[in-house]
C-alpha positions as CSV (number, residue, x, y, z in Angstrom):
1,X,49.5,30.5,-4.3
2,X,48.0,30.2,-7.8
3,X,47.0,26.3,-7.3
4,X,46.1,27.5,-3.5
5,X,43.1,30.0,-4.7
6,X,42.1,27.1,-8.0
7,X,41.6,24.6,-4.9
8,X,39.6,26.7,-3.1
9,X,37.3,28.3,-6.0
10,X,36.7,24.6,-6.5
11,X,35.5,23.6,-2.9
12,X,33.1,27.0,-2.6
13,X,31.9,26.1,-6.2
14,X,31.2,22.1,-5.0
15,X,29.8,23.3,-1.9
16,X,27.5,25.6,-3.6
17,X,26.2,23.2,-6.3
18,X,22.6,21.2,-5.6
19,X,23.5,17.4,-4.3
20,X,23.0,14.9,-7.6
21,X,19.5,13.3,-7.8
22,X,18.7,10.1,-7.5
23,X,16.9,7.1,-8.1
24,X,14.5,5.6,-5.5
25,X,13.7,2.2,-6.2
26,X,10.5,1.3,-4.0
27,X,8.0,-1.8,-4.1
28,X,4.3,-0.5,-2.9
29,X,0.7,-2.7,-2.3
30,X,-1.9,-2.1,-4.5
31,X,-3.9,-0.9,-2.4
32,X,-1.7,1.8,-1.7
33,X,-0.4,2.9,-5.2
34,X,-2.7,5.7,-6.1
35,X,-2.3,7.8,-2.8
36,X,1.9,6.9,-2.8
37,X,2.5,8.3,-6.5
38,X,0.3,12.0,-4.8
39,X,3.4,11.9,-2.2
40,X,5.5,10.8,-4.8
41,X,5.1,13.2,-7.2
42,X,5.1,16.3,-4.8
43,X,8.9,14.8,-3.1
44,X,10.0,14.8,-6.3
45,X,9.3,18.1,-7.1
46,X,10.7,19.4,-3.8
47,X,14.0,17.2,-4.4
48,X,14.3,16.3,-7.8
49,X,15.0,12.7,-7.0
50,X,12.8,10.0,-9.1
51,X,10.7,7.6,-7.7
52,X,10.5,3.9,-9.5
53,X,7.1,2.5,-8.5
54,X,6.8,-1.2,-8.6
55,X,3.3,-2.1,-7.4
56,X,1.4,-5.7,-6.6
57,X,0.6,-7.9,-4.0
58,X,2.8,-7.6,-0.6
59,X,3.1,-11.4,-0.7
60,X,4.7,-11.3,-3.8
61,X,7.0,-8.5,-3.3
62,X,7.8,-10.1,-0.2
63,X,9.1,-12.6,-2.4
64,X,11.1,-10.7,-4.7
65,X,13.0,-9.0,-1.7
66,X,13.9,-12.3,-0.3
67,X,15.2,-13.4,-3.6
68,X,17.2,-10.1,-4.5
69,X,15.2,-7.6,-6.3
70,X,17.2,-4.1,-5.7
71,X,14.4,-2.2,-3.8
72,X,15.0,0.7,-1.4
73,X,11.8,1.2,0.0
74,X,9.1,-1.6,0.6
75,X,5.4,-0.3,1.5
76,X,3.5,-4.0,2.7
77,X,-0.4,-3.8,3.2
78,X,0.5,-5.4,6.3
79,X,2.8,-5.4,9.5
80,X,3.8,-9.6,9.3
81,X,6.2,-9.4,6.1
82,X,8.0,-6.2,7.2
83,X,8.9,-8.0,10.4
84,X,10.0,-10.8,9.2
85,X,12.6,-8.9,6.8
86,X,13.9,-7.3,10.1
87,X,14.3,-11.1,11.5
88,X,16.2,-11.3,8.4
89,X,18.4,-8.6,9.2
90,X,16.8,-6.7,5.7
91,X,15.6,-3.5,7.2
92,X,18.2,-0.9,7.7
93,X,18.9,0.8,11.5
94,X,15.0,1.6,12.7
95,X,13.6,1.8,9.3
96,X,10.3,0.3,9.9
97,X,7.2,1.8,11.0
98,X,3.4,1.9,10.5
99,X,2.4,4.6,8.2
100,X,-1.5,3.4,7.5
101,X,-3.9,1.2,8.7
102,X,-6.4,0.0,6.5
103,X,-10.2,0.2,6.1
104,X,-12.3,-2.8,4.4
105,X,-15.5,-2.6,2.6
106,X,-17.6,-4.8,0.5
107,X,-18.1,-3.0,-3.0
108,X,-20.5,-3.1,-6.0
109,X,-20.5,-1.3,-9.2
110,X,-23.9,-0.3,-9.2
111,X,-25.0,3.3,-7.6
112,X,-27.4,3.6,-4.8
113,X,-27.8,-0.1,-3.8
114,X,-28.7,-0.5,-0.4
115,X,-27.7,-3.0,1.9
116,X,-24.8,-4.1,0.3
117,X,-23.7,-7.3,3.1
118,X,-27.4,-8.6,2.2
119,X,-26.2,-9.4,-1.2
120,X,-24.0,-12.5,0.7
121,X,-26.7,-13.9,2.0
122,X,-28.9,-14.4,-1.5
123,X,-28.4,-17.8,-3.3
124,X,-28.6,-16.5,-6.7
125,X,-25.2,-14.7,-5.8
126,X,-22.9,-16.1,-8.7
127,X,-19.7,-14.7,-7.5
128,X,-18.0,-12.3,-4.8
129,X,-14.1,-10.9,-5.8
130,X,-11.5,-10.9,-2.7
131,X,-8.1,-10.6,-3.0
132,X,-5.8,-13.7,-2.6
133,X,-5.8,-14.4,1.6
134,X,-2.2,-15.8,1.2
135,X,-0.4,-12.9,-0.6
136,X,-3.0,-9.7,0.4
137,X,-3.6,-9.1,3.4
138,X,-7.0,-7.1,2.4
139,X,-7.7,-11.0,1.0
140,X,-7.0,-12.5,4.4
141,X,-9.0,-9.8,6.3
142,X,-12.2,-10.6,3.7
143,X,-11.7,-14.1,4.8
144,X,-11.3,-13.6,8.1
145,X,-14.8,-11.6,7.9
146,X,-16.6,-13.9,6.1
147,X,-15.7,-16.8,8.7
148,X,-17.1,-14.8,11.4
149,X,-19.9,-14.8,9.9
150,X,-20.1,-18.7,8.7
151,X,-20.3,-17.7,4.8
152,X,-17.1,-19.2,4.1
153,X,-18.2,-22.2,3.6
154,X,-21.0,-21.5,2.3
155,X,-19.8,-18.9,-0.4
156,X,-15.8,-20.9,-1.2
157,X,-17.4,-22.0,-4.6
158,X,-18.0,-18.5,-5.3
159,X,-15.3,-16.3,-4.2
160,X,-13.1,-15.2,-7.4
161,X,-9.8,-14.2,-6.5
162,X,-7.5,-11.4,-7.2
163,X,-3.7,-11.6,-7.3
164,X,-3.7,-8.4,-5.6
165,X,-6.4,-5.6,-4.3
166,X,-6.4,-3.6,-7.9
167,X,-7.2,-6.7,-9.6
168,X,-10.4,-7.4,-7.1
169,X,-11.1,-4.1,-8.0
170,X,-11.5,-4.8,-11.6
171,X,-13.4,-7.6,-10.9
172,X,-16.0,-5.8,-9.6
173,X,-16.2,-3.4,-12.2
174,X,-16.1,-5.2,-15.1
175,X,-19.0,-7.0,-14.1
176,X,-17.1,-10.5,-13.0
177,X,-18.0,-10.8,-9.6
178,X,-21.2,-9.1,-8.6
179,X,-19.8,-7.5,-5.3
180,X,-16.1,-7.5,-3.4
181,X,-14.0,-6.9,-0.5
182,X,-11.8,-4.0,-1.2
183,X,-9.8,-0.9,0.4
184,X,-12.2,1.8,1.2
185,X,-9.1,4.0,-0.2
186,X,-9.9,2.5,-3.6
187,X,-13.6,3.5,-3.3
188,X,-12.5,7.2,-2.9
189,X,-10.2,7.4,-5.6
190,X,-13.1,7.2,-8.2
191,X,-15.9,7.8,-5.3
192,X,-18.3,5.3,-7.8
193,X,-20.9,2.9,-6.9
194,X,-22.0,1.6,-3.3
195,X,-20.5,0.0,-0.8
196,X,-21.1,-0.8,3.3
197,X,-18.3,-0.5,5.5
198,X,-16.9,-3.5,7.5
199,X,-16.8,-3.7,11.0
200,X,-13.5,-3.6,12.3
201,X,-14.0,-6.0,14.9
202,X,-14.5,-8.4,12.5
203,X,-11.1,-8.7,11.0
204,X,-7.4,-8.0,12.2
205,X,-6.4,-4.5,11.9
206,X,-4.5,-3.8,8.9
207,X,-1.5,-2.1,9.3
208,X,0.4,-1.2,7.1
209,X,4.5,-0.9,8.0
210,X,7.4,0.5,5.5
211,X,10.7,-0.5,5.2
212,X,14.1,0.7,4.3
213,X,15.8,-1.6,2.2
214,X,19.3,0.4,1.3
215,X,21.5,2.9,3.0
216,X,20.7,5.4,-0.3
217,X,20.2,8.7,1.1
218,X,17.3,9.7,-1.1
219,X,15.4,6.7,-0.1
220,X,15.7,7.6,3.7
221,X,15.0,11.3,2.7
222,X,11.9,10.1,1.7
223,X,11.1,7.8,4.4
224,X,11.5,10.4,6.5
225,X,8.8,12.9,4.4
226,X,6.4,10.1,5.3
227,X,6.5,11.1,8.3
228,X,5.5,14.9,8.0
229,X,2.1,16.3,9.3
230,X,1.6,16.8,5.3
231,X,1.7,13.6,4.2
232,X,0.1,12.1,7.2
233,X,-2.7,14.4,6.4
234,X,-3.2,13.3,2.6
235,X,-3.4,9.8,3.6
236,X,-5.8,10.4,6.3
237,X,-8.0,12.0,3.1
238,X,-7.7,9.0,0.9
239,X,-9.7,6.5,3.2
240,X,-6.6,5.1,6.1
241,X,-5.9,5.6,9.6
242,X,-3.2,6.8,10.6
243,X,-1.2,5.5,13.4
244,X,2.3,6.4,15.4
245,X,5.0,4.5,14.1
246,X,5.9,1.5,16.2
């Protein structure tokens, strides 16, 4: 009777205790990083999982998953390496759905200048930042832009590129390039300088899918939170569309 009542004092006292945190392991695009770690921070608080942020190019993370690296979570700046994980057999169950799409703009430093696309057209243009068009797809939707409009070409000698979105960024601002193509998401995390907003029939859209990488609980947890009206609503704020999952 004794070791009857121990057992069961244990199982009410296991039931009753808060399920162990853990560690989410997630790679995340540039682009994306500074509106993620706001989602971040608040599931945390709610759950008191952590969140590892690892955050770059999707080309490159792309290629870090296909060679191993433990990830749980993968949010791509675009809808093509996402898919091809699933052909892959990567993605766990339905684990992959759109969660932004993107907005482009073409951005200088300087406050108050007006017409901003002009600046392509003037021949004492030095440089223009974009982000690599083989591992960003914010890089491949500048280029895409820019041939519609037959400055390739014309502008290939000066186009300085970025590794990722963050570093096209930087570009700009330090004074490198004189304008770029970035994330209008990135223009209202510091809301400084100019900048005119690209037409989106002048580039693919860019959507922007996440996958689930592990079976973790904590990981799908937060997949899930993506989801909510919430979260939907603060990435609405920072400068994306938001779209049903497909």
């Amino acid at each position: 009777m004794f070791r009857f009542r121990l057992l069961f004092f244990f199982l009410i006292l296991s039931q009753s205790l808060p399920v162990s945190a853990d560690v989410i392991r997630v790679a995340v695009a540039s682009n994306f990083v500074f509106t993620f770690k706001k989602i971040a921070k608040e599931f945390e608080q709610k759950t008191g999982h952590t969140i590892n942020v690892s955050s770059g190019s999707t080309g490159k993370h792309f290629a870090q998953i296909i060679n191993g690296a433990p990830f749980d979570l993968f949010f791509a700046a675009d809808l093509k390496r996402p898919k091809l994980l699933e052909k892959r057999g990567r993605v766990i169950g339905k684990g992959r759905f759109t969660y932004a799409q993107g907005k482009l703009i073409l951005w200088s430093a300087k406050s108050n200048l007006k017409n901003i696309d002009k600046v392509l057209l003037d021949d004492k243009l030095r440089f223009v930042a974009i982000a690599n068009p083989k591992l960003a797809p914010y890089g491949y939707a500048s280029k895409e832009f820019l041939e519609s409009q037959d400055l390739w070409k014309k502008l290939k000698g000066r186009v300085v590129f970025g590794e990722n979105i963050g570093q096209t960024y930087n570009f700009v601002r330090s004074g490198n390039a004189r304008v770029g193509f970035i994330a209008l998401s990135q223009f209202k995390k510091r809301n400084e300088g100019s900048f005119w907003r690209v037409p989106e029939s002048f580039y693919s859209s860019i959507e922007q899918q996440v996958v689930l990488l592990s079976n973790k609980k904590a990981a799908l947890a937060f997949l899930n939170y993506f989801k909510t009206t919430r979260v939907k609503k603060v990435i609405s704020m920072d400068g994306y569309g938001v779209m049903n999952a497909k």
